[in-house]
Biopython code that builds the backbone (N, CA, C, O; Angstrom):
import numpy as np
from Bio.PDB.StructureBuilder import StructureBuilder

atoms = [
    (1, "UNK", "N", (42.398, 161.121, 168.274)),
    (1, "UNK", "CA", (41.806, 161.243, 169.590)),
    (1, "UNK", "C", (41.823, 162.719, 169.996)),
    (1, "UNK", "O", (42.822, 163.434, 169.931)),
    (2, "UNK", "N", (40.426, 163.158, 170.488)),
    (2, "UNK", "CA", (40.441, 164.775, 170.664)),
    (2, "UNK", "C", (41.238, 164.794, 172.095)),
    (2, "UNK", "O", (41.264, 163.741, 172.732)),
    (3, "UNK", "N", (41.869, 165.921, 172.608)),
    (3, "UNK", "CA", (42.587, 166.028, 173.467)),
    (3, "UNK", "C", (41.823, 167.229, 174.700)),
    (3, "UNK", "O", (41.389, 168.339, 174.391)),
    (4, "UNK", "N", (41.823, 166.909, 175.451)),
    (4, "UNK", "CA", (41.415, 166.980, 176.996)),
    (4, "UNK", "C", (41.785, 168.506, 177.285)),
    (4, "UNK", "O", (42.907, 169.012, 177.273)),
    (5, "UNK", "N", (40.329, 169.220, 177.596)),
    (5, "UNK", "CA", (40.485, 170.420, 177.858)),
    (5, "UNK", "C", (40.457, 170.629, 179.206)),
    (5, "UNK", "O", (39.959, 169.858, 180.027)),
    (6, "UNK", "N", (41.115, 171.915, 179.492)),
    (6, "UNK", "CA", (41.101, 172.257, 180.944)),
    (6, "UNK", "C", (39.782, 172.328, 182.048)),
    (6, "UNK", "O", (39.898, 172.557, 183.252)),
    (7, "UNK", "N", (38.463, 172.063, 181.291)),
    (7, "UNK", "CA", (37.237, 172.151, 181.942)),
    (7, "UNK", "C", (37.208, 170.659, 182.074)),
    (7, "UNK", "O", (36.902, 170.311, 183.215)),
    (8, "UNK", "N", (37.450, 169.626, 181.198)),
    (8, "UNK", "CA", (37.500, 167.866, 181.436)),
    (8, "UNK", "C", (38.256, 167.427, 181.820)),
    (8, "UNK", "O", (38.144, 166.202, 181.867)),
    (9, "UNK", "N", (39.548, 168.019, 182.369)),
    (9, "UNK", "CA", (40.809, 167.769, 183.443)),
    (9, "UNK", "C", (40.126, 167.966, 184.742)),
    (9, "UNK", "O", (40.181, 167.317, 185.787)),
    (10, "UNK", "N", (39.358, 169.209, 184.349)),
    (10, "UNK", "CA", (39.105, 169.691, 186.025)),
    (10, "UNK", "C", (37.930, 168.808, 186.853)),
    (10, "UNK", "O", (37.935, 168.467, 188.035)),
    (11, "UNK", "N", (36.796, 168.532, 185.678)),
    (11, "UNK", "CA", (36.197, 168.007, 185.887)),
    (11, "UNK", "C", (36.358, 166.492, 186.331)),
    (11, "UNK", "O", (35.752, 165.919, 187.237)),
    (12, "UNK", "N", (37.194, 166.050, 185.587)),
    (12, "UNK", "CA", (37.771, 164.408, 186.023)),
    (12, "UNK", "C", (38.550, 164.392, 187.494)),
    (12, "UNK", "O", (38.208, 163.575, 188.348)),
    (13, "UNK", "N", (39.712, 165.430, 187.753)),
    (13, "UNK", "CA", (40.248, 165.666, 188.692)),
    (13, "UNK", "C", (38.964, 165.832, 190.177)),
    (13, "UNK", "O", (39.154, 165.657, 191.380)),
    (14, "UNK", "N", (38.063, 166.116, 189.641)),
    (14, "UNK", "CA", (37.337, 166.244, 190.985)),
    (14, "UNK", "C", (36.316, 165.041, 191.012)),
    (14, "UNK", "O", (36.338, 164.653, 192.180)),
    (15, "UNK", "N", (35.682, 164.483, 190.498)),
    (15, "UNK", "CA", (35.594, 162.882, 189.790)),
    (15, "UNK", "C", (36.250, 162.148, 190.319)),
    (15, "UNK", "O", (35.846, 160.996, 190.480)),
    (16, "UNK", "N", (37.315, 162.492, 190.711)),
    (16, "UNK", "CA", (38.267, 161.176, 191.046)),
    (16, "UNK", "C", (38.720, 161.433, 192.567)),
    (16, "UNK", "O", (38.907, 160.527, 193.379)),
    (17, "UNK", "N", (38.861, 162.728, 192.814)),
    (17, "UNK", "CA", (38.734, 163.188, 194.478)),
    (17, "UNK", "C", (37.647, 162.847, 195.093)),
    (17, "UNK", "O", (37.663, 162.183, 196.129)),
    (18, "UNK", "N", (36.792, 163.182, 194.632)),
    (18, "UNK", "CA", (35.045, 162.667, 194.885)),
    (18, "UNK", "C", (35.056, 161.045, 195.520)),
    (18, "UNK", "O", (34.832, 160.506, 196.604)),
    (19, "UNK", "N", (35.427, 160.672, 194.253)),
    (19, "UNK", "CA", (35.218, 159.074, 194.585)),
    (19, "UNK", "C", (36.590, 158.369, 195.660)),
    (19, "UNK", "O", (36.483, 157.190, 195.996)),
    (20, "UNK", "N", (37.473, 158.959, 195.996)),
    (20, "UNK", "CA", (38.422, 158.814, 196.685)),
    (20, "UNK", "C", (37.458, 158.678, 198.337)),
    (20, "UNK", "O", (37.221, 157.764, 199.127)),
    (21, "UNK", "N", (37.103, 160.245, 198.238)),
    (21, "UNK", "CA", (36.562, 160.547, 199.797)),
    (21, "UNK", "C", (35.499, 159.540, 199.744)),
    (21, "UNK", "O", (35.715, 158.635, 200.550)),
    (22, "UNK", "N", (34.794, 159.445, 199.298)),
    (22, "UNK", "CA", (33.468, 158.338, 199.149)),
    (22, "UNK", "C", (34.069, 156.896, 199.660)),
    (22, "UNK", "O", (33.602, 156.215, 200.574)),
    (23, "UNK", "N", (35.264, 156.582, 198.817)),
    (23, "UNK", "CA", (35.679, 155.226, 199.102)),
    (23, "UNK", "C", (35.902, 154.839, 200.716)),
    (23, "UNK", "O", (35.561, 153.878, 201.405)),
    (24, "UNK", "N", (36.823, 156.370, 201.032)),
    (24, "UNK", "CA", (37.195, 156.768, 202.608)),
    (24, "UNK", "C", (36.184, 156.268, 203.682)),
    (24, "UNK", "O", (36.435, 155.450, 204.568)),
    (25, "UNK", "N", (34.908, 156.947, 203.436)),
    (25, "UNK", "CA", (33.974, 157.443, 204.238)),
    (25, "UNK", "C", (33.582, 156.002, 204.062)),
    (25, "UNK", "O", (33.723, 155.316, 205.075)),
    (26, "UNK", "N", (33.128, 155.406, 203.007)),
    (26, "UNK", "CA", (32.776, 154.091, 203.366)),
    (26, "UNK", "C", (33.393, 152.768, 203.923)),
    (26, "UNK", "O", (32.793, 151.788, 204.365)),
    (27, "UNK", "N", (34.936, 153.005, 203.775)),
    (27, "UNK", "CA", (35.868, 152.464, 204.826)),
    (27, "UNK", "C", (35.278, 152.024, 205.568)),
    (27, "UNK", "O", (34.835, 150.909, 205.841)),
    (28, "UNK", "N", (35.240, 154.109, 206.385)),
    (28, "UNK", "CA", (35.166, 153.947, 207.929)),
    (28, "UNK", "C", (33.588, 153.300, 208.449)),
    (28, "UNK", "O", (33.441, 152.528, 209.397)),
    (29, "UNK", "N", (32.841, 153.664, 207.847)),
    (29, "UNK", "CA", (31.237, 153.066, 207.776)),
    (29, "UNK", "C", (31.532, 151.425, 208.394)),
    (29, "UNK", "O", (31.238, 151.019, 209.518)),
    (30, "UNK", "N", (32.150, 150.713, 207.366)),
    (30, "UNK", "CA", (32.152, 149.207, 207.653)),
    (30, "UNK", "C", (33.432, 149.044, 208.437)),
    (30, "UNK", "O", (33.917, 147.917, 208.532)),
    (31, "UNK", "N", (34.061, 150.159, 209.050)),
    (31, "UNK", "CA", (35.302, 149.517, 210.508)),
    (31, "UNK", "C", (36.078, 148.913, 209.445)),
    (31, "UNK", "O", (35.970, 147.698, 209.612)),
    (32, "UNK", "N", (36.642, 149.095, 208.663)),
    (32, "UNK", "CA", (38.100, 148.388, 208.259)),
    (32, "UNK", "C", (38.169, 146.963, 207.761)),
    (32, "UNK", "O", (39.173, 146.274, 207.583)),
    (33, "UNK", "N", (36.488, 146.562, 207.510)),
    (33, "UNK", "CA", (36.396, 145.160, 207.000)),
    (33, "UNK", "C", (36.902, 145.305, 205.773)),
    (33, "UNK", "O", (37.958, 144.681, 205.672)),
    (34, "UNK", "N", (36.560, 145.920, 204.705)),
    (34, "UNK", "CA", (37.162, 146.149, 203.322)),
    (34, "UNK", "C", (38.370, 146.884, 203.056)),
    (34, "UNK", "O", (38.471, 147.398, 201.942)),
    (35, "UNK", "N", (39.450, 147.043, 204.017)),
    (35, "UNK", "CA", (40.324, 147.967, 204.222)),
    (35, "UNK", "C", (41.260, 147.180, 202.724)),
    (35, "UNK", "O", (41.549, 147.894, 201.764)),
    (36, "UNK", "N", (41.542, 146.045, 202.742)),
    (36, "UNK", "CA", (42.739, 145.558, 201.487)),
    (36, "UNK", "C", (41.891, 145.853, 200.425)),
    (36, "UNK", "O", (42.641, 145.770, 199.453)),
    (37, "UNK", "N", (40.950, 146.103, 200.078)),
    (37, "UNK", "CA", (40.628, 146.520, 198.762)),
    (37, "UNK", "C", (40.124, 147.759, 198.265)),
    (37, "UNK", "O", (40.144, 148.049, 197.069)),
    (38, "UNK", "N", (39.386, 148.958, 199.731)),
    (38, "UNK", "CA", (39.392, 150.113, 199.421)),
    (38, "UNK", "C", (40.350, 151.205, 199.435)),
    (38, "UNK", "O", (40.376, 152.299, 198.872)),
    (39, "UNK", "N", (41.388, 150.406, 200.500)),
    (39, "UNK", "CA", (42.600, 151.299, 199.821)),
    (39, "UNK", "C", (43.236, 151.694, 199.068)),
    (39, "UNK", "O", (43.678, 152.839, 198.974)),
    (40, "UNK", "N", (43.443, 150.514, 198.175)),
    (40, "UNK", "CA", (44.420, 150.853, 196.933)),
    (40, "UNK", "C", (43.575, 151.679, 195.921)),
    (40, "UNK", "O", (44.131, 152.592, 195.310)),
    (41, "UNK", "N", (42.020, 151.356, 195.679)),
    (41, "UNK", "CA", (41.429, 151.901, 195.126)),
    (41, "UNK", "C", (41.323, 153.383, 195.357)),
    (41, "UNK", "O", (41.535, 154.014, 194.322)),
    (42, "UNK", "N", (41.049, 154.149, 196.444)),
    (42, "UNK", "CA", (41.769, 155.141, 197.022)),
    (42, "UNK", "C", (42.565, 155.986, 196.864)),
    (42, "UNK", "O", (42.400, 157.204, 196.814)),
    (43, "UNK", "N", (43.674, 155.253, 196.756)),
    (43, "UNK", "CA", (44.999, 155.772, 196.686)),
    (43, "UNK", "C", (44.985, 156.101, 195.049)),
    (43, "UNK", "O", (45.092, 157.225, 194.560)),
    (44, "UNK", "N", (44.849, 155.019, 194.421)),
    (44, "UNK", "CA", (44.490, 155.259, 193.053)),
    (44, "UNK", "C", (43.724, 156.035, 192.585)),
    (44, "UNK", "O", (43.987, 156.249, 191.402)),
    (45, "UNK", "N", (42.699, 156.692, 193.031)),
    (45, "UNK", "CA", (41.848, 157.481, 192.740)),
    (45, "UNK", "C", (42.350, 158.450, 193.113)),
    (45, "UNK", "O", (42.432, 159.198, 192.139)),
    (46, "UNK", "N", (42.714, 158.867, 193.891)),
    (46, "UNK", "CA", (43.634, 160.230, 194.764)),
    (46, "UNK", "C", (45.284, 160.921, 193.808)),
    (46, "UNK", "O", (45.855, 162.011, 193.769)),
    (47, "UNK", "N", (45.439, 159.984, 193.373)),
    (47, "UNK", "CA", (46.667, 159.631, 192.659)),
    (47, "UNK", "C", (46.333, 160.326, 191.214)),
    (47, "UNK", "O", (46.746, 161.363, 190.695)),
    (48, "UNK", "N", (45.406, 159.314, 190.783)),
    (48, "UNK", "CA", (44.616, 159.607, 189.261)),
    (48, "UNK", "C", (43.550, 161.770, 189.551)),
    (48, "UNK", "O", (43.439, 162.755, 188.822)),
    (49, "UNK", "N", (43.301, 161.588, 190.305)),
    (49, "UNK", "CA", (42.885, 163.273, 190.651)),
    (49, "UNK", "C", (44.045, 164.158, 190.575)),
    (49, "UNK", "O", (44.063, 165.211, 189.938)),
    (50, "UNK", "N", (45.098, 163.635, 191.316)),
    (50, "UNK", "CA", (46.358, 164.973, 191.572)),
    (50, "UNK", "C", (46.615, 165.173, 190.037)),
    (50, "UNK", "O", (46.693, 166.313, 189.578)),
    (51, "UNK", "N", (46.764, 163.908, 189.134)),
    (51, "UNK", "CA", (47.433, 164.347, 188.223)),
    (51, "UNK", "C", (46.635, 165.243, 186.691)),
    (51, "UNK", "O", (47.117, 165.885, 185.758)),
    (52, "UNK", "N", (45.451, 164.915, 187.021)),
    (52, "UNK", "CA", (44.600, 165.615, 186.306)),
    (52, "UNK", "C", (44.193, 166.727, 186.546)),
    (52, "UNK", "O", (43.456, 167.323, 185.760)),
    (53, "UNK", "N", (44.701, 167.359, 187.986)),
    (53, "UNK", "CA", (44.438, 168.682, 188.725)),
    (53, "UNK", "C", (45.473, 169.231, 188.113)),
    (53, "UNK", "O", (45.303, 170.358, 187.647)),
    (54, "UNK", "N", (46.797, 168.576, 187.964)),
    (54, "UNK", "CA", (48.316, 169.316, 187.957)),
    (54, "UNK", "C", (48.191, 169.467, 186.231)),
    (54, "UNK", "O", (48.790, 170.447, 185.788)),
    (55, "UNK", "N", (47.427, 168.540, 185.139)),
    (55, "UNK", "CA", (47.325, 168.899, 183.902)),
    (55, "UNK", "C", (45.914, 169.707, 183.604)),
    (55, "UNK", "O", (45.591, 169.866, 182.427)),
    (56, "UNK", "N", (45.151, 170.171, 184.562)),
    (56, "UNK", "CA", (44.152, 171.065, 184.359)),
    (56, "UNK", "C", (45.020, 172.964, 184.613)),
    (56, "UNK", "O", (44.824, 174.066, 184.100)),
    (57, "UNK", "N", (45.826, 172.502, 185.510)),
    (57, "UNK", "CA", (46.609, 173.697, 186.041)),
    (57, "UNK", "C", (47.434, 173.886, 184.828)),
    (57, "UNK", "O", (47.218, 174.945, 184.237)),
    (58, "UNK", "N", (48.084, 173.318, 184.461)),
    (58, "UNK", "CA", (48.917, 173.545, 183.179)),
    (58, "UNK", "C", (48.572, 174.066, 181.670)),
    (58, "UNK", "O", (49.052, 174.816, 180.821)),
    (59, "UNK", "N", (47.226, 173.043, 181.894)),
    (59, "UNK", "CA", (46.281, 173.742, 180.722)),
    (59, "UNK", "C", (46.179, 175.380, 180.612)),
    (59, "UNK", "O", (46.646, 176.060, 179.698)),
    (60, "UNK", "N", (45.405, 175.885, 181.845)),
    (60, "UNK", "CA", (44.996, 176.994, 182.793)),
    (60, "UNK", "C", (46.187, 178.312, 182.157)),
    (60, "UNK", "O", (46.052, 179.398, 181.594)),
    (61, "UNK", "N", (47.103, 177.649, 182.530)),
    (61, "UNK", "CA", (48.386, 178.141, 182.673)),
    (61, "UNK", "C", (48.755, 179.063, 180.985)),
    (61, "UNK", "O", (49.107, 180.157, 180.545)),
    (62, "UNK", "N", (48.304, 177.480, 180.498)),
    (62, "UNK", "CA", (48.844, 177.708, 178.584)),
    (62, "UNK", "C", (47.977, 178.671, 178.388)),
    (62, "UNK", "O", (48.454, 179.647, 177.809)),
    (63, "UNK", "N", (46.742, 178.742, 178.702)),
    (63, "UNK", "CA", (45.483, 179.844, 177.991)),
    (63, "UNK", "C", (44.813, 178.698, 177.103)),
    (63, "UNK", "O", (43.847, 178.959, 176.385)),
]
sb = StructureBuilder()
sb.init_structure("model")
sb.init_model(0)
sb.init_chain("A")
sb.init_seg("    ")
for serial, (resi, resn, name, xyz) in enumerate(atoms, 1):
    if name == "N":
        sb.init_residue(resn, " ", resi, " ")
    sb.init_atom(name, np.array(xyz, "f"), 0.0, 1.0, " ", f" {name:<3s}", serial, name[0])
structure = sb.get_structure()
């Protein structure tokens, strides 16, 4: 398995922030009717971004 460069960390990391705020914004759109299921998704997505930001930074870091 080829291993994940600092441009496809970064790129996923914002991919996944992206779709976080999106999930957000459409929350608030429908008032909190879908609130038990766009949250976790959310959070998960927000979650899944930090950590691909923090291994894009590390990459960065190595050269």
């Amino acid at each position: 398995m080829k291993r994940w460069t600092f441009t496809t960390c970064a790129i996923g990391a914002f991919v996944a922030t992206a779709l976080a705020l999106f999930v957000l914004v459409i929350n608030a759109v429908t008032g909190n009717e879908l609130l038990q299921v766009l949250l976790p998704v959310a959070i998960t997505a927000l979650v899944s971004g930090g950590a691909l930001s923090a291994r894009a930074r590390i990459l960065w870091l190595k050269g």
